[in-house]
VEXGU-587358 format. One line per 10 residues: number of its first residue (from 1); their letters; for each residue x, y, z of C-alpha. Coordinates in nm, 2 decimals, padded with zeros to 4 digits. Layout:
// VEXGU-587358
NUM	a	X Y Z; ...
This chain:
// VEXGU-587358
1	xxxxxxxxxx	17.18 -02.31 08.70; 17.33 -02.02 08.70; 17.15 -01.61 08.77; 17.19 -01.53 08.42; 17.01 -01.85 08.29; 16.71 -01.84 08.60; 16.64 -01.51 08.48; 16.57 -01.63 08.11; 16.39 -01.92 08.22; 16.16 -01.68 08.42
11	xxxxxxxxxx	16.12 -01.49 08.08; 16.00 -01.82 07.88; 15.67 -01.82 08.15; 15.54 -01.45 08.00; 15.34 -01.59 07.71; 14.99 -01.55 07.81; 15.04 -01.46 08.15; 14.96 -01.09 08.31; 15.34 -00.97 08.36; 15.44 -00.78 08.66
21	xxxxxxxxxx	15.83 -00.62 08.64; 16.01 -00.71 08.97; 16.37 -00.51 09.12; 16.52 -00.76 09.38; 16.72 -00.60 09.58; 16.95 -00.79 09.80; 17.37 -00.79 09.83; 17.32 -01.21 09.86; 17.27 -01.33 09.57; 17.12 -01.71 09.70
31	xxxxxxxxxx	16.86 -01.53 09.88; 16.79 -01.33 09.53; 16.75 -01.65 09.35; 16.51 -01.81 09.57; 16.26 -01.50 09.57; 16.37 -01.56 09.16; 16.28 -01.93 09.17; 15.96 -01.85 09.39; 15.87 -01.57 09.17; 15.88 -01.85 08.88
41	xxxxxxxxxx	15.65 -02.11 09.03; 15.31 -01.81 08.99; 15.07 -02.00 08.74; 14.89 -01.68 08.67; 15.15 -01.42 08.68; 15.50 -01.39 08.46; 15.72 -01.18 08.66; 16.02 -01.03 08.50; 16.27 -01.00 08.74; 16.61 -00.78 08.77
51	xxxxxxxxxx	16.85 -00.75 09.05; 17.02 -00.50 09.19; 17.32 -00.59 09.45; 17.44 -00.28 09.61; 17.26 00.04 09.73; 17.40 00.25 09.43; 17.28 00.01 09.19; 16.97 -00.05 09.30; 16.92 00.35 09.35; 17.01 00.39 08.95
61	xxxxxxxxxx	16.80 00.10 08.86; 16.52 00.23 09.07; 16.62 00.60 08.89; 16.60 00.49 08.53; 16.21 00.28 08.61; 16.02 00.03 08.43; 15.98 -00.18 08.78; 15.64 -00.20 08.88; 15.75 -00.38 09.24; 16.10 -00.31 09.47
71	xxxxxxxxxx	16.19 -00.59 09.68; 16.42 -00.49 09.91; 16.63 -00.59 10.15; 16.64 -00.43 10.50; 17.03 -00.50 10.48; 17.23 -00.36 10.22; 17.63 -00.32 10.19; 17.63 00.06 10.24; 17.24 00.18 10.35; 16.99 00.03 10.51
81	xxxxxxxxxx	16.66 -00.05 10.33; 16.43 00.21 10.46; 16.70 00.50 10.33; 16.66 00.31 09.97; 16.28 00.36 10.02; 16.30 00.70 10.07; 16.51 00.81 09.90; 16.34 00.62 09.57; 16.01 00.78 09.66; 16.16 01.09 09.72
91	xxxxxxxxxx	16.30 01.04 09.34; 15.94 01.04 09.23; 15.95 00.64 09.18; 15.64 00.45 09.04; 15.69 00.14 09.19; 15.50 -00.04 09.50; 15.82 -00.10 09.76; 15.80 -00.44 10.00; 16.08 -00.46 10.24; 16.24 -00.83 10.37
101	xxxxxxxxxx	16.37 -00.85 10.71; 16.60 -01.14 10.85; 16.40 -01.09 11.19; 16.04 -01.05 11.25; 16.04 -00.71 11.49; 15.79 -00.48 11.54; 15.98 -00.19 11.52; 16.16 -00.26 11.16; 15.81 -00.34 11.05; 15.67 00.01 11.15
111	xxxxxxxxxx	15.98 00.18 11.04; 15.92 00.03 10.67; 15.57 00.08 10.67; 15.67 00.46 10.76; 15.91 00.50 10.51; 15.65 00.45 10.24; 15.70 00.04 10.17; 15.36 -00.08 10.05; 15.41 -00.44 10.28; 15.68 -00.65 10.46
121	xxxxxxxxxx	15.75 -00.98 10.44; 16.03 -01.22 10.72; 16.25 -01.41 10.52; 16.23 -01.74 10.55; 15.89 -01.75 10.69; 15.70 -01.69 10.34; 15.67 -01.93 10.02; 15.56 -01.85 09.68; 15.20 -01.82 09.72; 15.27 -01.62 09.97
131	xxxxxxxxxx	15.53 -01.39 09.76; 15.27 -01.38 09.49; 14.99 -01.28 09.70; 15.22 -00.98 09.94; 15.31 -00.85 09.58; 15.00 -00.84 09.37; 14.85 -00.72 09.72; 15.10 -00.43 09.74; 15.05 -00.36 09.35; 14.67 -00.34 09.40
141	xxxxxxxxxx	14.71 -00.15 09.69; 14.98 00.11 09.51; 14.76 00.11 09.23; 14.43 00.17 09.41; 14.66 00.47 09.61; 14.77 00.64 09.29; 14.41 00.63 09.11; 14.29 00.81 09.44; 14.62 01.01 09.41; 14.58 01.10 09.05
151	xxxxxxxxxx	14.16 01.12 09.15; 14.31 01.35 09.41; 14.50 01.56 09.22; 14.22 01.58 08.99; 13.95 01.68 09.22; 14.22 01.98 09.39; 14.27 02.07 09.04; 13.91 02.11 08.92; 13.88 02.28 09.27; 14.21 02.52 09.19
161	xxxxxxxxxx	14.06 02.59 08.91; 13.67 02.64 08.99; 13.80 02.84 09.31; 14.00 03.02 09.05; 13.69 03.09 08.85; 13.53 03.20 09.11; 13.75 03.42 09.27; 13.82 03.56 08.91; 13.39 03.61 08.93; 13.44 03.75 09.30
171	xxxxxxxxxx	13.68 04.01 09.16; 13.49 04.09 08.83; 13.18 04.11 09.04; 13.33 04.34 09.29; 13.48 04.54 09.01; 13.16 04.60 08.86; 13.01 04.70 09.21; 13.31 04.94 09.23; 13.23 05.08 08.91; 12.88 05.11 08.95
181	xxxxxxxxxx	12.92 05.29 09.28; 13.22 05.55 09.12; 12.92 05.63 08.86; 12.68 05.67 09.11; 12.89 05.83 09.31; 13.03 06.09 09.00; 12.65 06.12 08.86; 12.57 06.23 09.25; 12.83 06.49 09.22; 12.76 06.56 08.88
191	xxxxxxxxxx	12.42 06.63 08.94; 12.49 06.82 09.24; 12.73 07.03 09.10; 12.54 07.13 08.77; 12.24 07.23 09.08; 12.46 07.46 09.24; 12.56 07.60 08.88; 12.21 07.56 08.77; 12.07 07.76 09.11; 12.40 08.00 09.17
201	xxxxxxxxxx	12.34 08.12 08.81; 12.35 08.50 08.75; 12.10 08.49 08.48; 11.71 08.29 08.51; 11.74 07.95 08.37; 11.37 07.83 08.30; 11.23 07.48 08.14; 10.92 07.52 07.95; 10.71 07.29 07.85; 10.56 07.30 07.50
211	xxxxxxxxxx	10.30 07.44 07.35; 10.15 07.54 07.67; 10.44 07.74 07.83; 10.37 07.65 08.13; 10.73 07.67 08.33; 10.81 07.35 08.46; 11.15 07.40 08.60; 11.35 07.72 08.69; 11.62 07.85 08.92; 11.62 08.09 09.21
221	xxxxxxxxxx	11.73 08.36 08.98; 11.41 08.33 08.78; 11.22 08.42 09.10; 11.44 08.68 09.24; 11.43 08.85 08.86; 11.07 08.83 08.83; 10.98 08.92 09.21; 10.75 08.57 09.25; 10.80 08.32 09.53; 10.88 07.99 09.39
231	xxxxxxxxxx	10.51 07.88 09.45; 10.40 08.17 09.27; 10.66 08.08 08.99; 10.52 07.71 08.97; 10.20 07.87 08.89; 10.29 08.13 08.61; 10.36 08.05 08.21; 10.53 08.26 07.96; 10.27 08.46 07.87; 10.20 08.55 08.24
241	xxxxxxxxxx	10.46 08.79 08.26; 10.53 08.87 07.89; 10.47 09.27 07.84; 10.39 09.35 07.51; 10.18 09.59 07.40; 09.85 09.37 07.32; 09.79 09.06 07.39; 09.79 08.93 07.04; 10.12 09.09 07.01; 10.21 08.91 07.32
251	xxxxxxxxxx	10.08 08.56 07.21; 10.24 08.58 06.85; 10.57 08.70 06.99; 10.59 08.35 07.27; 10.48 08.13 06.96; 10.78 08.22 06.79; 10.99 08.16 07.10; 10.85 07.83 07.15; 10.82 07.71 06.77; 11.17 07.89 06.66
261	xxxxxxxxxx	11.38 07.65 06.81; 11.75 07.76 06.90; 11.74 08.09 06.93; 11.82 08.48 07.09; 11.52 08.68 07.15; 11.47 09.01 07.25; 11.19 09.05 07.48; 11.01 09.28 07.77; 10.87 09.13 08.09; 10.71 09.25 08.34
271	xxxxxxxxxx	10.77 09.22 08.74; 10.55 09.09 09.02; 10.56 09.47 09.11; 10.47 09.57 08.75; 10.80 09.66 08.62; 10.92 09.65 08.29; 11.25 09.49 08.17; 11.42 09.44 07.90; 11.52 09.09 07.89; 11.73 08.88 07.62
281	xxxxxxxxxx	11.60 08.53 07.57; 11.87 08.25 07.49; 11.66 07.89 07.42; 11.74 07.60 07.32; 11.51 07.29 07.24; 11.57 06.94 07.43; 11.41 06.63 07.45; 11.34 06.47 07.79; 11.22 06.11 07.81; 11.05 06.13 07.48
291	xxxxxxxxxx	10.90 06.47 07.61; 11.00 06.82 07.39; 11.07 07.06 07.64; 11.21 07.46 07.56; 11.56 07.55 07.79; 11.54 07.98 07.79; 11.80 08.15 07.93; 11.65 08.47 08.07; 11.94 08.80 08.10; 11.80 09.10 08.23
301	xxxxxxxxxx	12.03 09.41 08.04; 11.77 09.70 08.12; 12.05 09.89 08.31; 12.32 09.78 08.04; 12.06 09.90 07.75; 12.01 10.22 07.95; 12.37 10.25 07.97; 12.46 10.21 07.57; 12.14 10.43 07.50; 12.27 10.70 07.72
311	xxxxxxxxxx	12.65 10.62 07.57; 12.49 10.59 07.21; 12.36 10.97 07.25; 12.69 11.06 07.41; 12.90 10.92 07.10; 12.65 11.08 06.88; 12.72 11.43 07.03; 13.08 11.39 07.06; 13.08 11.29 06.68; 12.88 11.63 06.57
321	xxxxxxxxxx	13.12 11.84 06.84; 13.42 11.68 06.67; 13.27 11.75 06.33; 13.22 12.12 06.43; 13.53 12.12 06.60; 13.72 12.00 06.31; 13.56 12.23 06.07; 13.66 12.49 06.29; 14.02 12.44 06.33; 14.02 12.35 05.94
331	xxxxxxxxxx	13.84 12.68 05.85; 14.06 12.86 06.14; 14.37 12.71 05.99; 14.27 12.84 05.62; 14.17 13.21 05.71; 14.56 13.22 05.93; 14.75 13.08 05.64; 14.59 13.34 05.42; 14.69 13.64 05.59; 15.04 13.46 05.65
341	xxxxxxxxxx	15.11 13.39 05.34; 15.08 13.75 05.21; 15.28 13.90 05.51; 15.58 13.63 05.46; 15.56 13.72 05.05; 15.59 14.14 05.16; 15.84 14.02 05.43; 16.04 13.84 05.15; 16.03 14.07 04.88; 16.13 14.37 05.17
351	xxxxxxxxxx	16.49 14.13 05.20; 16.49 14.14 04.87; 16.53 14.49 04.79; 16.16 14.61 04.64; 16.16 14.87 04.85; 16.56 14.94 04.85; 16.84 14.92 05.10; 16.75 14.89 05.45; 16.94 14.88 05.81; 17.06 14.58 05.94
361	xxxxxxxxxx	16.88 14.61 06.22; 16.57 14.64 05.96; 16.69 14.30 05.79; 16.76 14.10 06.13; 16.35 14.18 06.23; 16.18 14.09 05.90; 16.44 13.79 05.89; 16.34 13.70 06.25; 15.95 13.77 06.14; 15.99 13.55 05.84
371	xxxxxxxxxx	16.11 13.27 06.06; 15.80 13.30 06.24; 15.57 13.31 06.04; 15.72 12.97 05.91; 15.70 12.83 06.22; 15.30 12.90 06.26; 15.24 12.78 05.88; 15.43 12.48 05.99; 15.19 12.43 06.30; 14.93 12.49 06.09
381	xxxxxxxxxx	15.00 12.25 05.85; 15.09 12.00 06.14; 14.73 12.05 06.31; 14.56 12.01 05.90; 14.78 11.68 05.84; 14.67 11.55 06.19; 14.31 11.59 06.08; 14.39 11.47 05.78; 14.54 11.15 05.92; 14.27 11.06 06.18
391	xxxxxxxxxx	14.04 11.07 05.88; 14.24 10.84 05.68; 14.26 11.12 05.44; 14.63 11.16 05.41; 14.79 11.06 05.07; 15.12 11.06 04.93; 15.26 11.18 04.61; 15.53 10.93 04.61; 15.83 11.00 04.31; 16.20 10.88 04.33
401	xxxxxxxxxx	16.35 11.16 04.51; 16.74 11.21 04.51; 16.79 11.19 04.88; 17.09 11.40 04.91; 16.91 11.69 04.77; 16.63 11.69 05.04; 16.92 11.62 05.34; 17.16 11.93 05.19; 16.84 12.14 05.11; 16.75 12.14 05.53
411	xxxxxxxxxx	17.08 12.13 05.66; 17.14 12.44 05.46; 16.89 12.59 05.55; 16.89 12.58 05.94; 17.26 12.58 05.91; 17.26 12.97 05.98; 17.08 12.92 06.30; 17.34 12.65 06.38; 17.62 12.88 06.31; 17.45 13.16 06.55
421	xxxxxxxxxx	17.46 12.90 06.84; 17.78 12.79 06.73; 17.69 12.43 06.65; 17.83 12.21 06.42; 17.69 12.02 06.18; 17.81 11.77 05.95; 17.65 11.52 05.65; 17.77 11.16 05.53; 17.62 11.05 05.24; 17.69 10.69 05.10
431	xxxxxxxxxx	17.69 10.65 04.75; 17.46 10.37 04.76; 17.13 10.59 04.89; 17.11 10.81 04.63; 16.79 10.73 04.54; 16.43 10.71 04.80; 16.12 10.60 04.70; 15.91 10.87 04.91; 15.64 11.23 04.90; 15.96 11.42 04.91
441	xxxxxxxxxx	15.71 11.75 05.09; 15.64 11.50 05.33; 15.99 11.44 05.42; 16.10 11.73 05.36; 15.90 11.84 05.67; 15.99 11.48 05.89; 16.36 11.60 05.80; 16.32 12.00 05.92; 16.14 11.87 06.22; 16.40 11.66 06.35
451	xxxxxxxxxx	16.68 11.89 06.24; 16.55 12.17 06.38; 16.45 12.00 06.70; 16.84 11.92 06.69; 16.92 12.27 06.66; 16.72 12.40 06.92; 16.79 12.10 07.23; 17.17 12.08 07.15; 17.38 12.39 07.32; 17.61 12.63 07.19
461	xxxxxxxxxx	17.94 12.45 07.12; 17.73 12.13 07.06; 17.76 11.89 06.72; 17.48 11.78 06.51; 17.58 11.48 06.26; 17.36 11.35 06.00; 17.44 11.01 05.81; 17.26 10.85 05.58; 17.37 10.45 05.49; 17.19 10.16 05.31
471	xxxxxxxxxx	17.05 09.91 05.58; 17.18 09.56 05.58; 16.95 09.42 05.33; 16.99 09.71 05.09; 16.69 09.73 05.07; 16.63 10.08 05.26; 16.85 10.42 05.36; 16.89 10.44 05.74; 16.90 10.83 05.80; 17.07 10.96 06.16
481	xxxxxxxxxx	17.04 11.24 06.32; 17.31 11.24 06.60; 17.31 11.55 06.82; 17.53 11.66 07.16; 17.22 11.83 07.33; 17.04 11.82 07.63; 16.87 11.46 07.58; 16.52 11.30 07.67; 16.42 11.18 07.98; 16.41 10.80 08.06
491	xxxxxxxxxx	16.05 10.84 08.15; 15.94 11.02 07.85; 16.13 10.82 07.63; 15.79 10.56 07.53; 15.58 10.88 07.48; 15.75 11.10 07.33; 15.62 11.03 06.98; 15.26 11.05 07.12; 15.04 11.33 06.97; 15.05 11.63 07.24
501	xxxxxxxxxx	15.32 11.48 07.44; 15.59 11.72 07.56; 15.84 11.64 07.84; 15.88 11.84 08.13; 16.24 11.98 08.04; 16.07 12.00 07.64; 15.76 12.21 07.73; 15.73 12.44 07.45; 15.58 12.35 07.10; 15.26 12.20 07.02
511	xxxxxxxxxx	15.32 11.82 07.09; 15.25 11.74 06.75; 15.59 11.73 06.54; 15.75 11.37 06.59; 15.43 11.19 06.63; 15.29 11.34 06.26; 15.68 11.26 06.17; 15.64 10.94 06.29; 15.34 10.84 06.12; 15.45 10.99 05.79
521	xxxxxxxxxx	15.71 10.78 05.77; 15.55 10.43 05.89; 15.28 10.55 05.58; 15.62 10.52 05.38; 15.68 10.20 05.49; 15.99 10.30 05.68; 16.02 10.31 06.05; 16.15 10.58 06.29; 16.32 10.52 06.64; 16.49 10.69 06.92
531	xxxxxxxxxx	16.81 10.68 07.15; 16.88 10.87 07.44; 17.20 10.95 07.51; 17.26 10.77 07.20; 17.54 10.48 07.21; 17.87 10.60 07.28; 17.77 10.91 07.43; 17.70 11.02 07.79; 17.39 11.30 07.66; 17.21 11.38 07.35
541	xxxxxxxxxx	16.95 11.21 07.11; 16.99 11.00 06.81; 16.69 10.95 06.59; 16.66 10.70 06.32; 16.44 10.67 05.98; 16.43 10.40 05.73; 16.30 10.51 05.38; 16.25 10.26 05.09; 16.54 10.29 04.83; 16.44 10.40 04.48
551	xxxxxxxxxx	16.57 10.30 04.13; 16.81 10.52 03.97; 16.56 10.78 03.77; 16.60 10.75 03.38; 16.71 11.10 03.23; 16.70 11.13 02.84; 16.95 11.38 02.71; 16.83 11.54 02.34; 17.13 11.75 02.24; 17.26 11.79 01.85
561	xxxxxxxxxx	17.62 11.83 01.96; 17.77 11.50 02.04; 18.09 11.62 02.27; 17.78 11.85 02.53; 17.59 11.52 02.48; 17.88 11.28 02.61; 17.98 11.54 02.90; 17.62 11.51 03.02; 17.60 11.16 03.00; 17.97 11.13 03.23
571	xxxxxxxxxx	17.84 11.33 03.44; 17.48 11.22 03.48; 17.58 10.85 03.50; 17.88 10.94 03.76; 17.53 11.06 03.95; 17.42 10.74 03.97; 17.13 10.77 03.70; 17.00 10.61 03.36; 17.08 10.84 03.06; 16.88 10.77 02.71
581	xxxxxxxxxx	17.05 11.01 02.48; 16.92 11.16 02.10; 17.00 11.40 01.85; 16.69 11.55 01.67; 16.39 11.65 01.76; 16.17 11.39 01.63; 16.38 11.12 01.73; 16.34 11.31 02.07; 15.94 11.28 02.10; 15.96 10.88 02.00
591	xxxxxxxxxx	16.17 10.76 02.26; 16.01 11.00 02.50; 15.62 10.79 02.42; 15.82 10.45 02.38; 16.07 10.46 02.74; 15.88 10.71 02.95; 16.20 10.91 03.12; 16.17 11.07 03.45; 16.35 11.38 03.30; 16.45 11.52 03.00
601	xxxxxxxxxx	16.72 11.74 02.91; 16.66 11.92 02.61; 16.86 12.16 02.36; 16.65 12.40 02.29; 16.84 12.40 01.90; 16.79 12.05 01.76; 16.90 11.91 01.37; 16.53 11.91 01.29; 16.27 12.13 01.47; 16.35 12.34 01.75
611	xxxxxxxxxx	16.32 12.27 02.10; 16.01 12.47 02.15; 15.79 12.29 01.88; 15.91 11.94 02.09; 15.81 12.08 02.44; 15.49 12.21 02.27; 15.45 11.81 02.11; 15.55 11.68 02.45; 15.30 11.90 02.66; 15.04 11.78 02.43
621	xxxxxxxxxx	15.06 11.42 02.47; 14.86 11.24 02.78; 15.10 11.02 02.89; 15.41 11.20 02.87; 15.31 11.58 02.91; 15.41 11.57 03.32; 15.75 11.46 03.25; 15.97 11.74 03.34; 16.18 11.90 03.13; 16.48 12.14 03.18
631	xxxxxxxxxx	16.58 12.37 02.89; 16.92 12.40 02.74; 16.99 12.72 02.54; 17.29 12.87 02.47; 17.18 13.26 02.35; 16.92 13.52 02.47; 16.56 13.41 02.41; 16.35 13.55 02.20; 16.02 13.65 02.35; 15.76 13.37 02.20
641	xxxxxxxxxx	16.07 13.11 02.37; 16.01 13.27 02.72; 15.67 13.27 02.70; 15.64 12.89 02.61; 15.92 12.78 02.93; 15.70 13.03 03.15; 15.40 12.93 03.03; 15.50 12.57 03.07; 15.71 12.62 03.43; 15.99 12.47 03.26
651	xxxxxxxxxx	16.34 12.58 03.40; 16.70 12.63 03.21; 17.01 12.58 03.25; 17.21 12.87 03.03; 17.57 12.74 02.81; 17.83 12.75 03.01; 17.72 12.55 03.32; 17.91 12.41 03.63; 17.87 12.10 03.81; 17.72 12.21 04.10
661	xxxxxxxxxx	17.46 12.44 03.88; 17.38 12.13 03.63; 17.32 11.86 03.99; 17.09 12.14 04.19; 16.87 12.21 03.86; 16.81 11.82 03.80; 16.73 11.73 04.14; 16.49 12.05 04.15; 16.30 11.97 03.88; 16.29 11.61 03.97
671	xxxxxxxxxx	16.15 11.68 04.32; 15.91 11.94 04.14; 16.05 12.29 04.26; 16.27 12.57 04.16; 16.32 12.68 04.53; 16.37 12.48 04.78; 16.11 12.59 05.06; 16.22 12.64 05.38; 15.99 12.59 05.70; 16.22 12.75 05.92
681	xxxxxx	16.16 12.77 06.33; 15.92 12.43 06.33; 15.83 12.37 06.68; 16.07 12.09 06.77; 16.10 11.77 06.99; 15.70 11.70 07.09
């Protein structure tokens, strides 16, 4: 019979027998079919047997499972049987390992039993009962090892994992412990901090109890304020040291501070010593376990309340002696420009001739008196404006104001002091600021003051140059005064503008001039600044104002003949402003009510009525009788004409007329005046 035919007569034995899966290993394959045929003879057991010849096959076999006994043999063609064992444990195998030996020696035995075989059995010295009993032995044995393997490996797991547990416990536990001792340990610090606070306070910190009063809690401050020992304090209520005048007062005046709830209380209290203080109350209501209890705050401001009482009087007095004072210098500065202004008008009309021809010597005096009397009317009016500006009292009269008129009018006029010091001074005026939206008296006197400051800091031989440009926006005319003279000093530079200021190489004039300038012109809503030396230069002073830019004033011409008409709308326009032109005198009074011109320039001979019956119509309407008007005629006028234009302040401007004369009698009656005033000699720089 040959292996292949054994083994399937071993497999016709399963049916109804308990199956047990056998590896023989062995590289004789006679031995192999005797442990086959012996295997066969079991009347209980079917064994399924496979075999396995050389040390590789076996090792796969073993490898791939499904054995559930290894019989191997201790001699193999390349290993020996123990290094199949091992290695076949090591390889995680299931199955129970028996080793055969050819010899029965002691030490083969121990070596198997070492390398993990579950039994041994000596060839030739076992039969199939035998076999049978080594192998369901060694399966017993294997399976009773690996139940209390697996029970092993149960028990360390529920072990791992309850020592797990409880080491997760042990660390949640000692978390908890370290929590509760970093709150202890913070409330400890917590409560000792707010202590110190509560006992290091400045002011008394009290807790009251309510409705008696009683004080149930308070800080060292309390005592020290109120001049009782802290038993004497434990003793005391609210009432104790309250100090109003009765005792009903007293006792209606603590019900309110304990039924008022949140609140600031003024209070007097009186000492241990039986002094009184004046003492503001700050409480608070708060609720202690279930318990309503009253937190005051006790600040004693007796000294501070003397203090303001004392500084309340001294306000008071310094009020009423700046009153007085300021009616003084107002009523002083009234009764000077009285008696000024009649010495300046005989001083003028002497230079005028009234009184005939007089010396030049005669002329240089009164000229040099005129100039300064100017200069005290211009104090004067400096020390009424700076009155006038603490008070808020200040206005402005604000027009559109032809801006080159106002810079020409001043230059000119200090320009013959800047010839007699042999200065310089030039004007650039750009087309596109011809027009400012300002109180052109106002500026007029910002404009003199920094001119004439010019004029009296720069040497002789110096330059003064004045520029006027639109800023970048176009929204404003930068004016510059540039000059050559002696400068300002670095350290007076942030206080020069300051009321009264006056640097140590500037020490004449009132300190007044560029700080009313100054706030003049930030009223304006321009700006004005400084440079010293000014860039580019190695001395001098450049100042700087901004001014709002105006629109073009609207100027309606009312003239019958069409060619005077057109010439004054050329040149008018060529001016930069709005012309409206008409040709008869009714026509004349409608468009004045319907457009509202800022001038009119009327013909005094008209296709209709005359000029005099439309100045009369226009003076008698409310909302255009302020417009001014200049006069055209063209023949002497008859008296009941000059009455009317004098009557009226209205100025003319006589047929034939030049340029220049036609500008300077617009922008004069624009600005409001026939004569440009001059306050000559202004105290400068200060």
């Amino acid at each position: 019979m040959s292996w292949c035919q054994f083994c399937q007569k071993g497999g016709d034995n399963l049916l109804g027998k308990e199956t047990v899966r056998v590896l023989i290993v062995d590289d004789n394959e006679n031995d192999a079919l005797v442990i086959r045929q012996q295997l066969a003879q079991s009347p209980s057991t079917s064994f399924l047997t496979d075999w396995a010849a050389t040390y590789q096959d076996a090792l796969l076999k073993i490898h791939a499972g499904g054995h559930d006994v290894c019989l191997i043999d201790y001699t193999l063609d390349e290993q020996n049987g123990l290094i199949l064992i091992q290695t076949a444990l090591q390889l995680g195998s299931k199955a129970a390992m028996i080793m055969l030996t050819g010899t029965d020696e002691g030490a083969i035995d121990a070596a198997a039993t070492e390398s993990g075989a579950a039994d041994y059995l000596v060839k030739g010295k076992y039969d199939s009962d035998m076999l049978e009993r080594v192998i369901r032995h060694s399966l017993h044995r294997y399976r009773l090892e690996g139940e209390l393997r697996a029970a092993r490996d149960n028990l360390e797991k529920r072990v791992e994992t309850r020592t797990a547990e409880l080491c997760d416990a042990i660390s949640a536990l000692q978390q908890e412990i370290d929590r509760r001792e970093s709150i202890e340990r913070q409330l400890r610090e917590t409560e000792e901090r707010y202590r110190i606070i509560f006992e290091e306070a400045m002011d008394a910190i009290i807790l009251i109890a309510i409705p008696s009063g009683t004080f149930v809690d308070f800080n060292s401050q309390a005592c020290r304020q109120l001049e009782y020992s802290r038993e004497e304090f434990k003793k005391l209520t609210i009432l104790d040291i309250e100090a109003r005048e009765t005792p009903e007062q007293s006792r209606q005046h603590i019900d309110r501070i304990l039924n008022q709830g949140a609140e600031v209380f003024e209070s007097l209290h009186r000492t241990r010593s039986g002094k009184i203080r004046n003492i503001l109350i700050s409480t608070r209501p708060i609720l202690l376990s279930g318990t309503k209890y009253l937190l005051a705050l006790f600040h004693d401001f007796t000294e501070r309340k003397q203090t303001e009482d004392d500084l309340r009087s001294a306000v008071i007095r310094l009020e009423q002696n700046n009153q007085a004072k300021s009616e003084f210098v107002a009523n002083v500065s009234h009764e000077l420009k009285t008696p000024l202004t009649s010495m300046m008008y005989g001083v003028r009309n002497l230079l005028k001739g009234i009184a005939g021809p007089l010396p030049d010597h005669a002329i240089r005096y009164l000229k040099l008196f005129d100039s300064e009397c100017q200069r005290l009317v211009a104090t004067i009016n400096d020390i009424l404006d700076l009155g006038k500006l603490d008070n808020q009292s200040l206005t402005l009269a604000p027009i559109t104001a032809p801006l080159g008129h106002l810079v020409r009018g001043c230059l000119e006029a200090l320009r013959p002091q800047a010839d007699a010091a042999g200065i310089v001074m030039t004007v650039t005026l750009d087309p596109r600021t011809r027009f400012v939206h300002c109180d052109p008296n106002m500026i007029q006197r910002v404009l003199y003051n920094i001119l004439g400051n010019a004029v009296k800091f720069t040497p002789p031989g110096g330059t003064i140059t004045l520029s006027v440009r639109p800023e970048a926006e176009q929204a404003f005319a930068r004016i510059t005064v540039t000059d050559t003279g002696i400068g300002i000093p670095p350290d007076a530079m942030a206080r020069v503008t300051q009321r009264y200021f006056r640097a140590s190489n500037h020490a004449s004039g009132s300190g007044l001039g560029l700080a009313i300038s100054k706030e003049i012109i930030i009223l304006h809503g321009g700006t004005l600044a400084l440079a010293s030396p000014p860039p580019g230069q190695e001395k001098g002073t450049e100042i700087t104002l901004t001014l709002p830019l105006g629109e073009p004033p609207t100027i309606l011409v009312a003239d019958n003949d069409v060619v005077i008409q057109t010439l004054l709308k050329l040149h008018l326009t060529t001016l930069g402003y709005r012309v409206i032109t008409t040709q008869s005198g009714q026509e004349t009074i409608l468009t004045a009510e319907a457009s509202r011109p800022d001038l009119i320039l009327l013909d005094l001979i008209l296709e209709d009525i005359n000029g005099v019956t439309v100045i009369l119509t226009l003076r008698g309407s409310p909302s255009i009788r302020y417009i001014p008007i200049i006069a055209i005629t063209g023949a002497t006028l008859d008296e009941s004409t000059s009455e009317v234009l004098s009557r009226f302040s209205i100025p003319t401007l006589p047929k034939p007329w030049n340029s220049k004369e036609l500008t300077e009698t617009i922008e004069s009656a624009l600005l409001g005046m026939t004569v440009f005033q001059t306050p000559a000699g202004k105290e400068p720089r200060s």
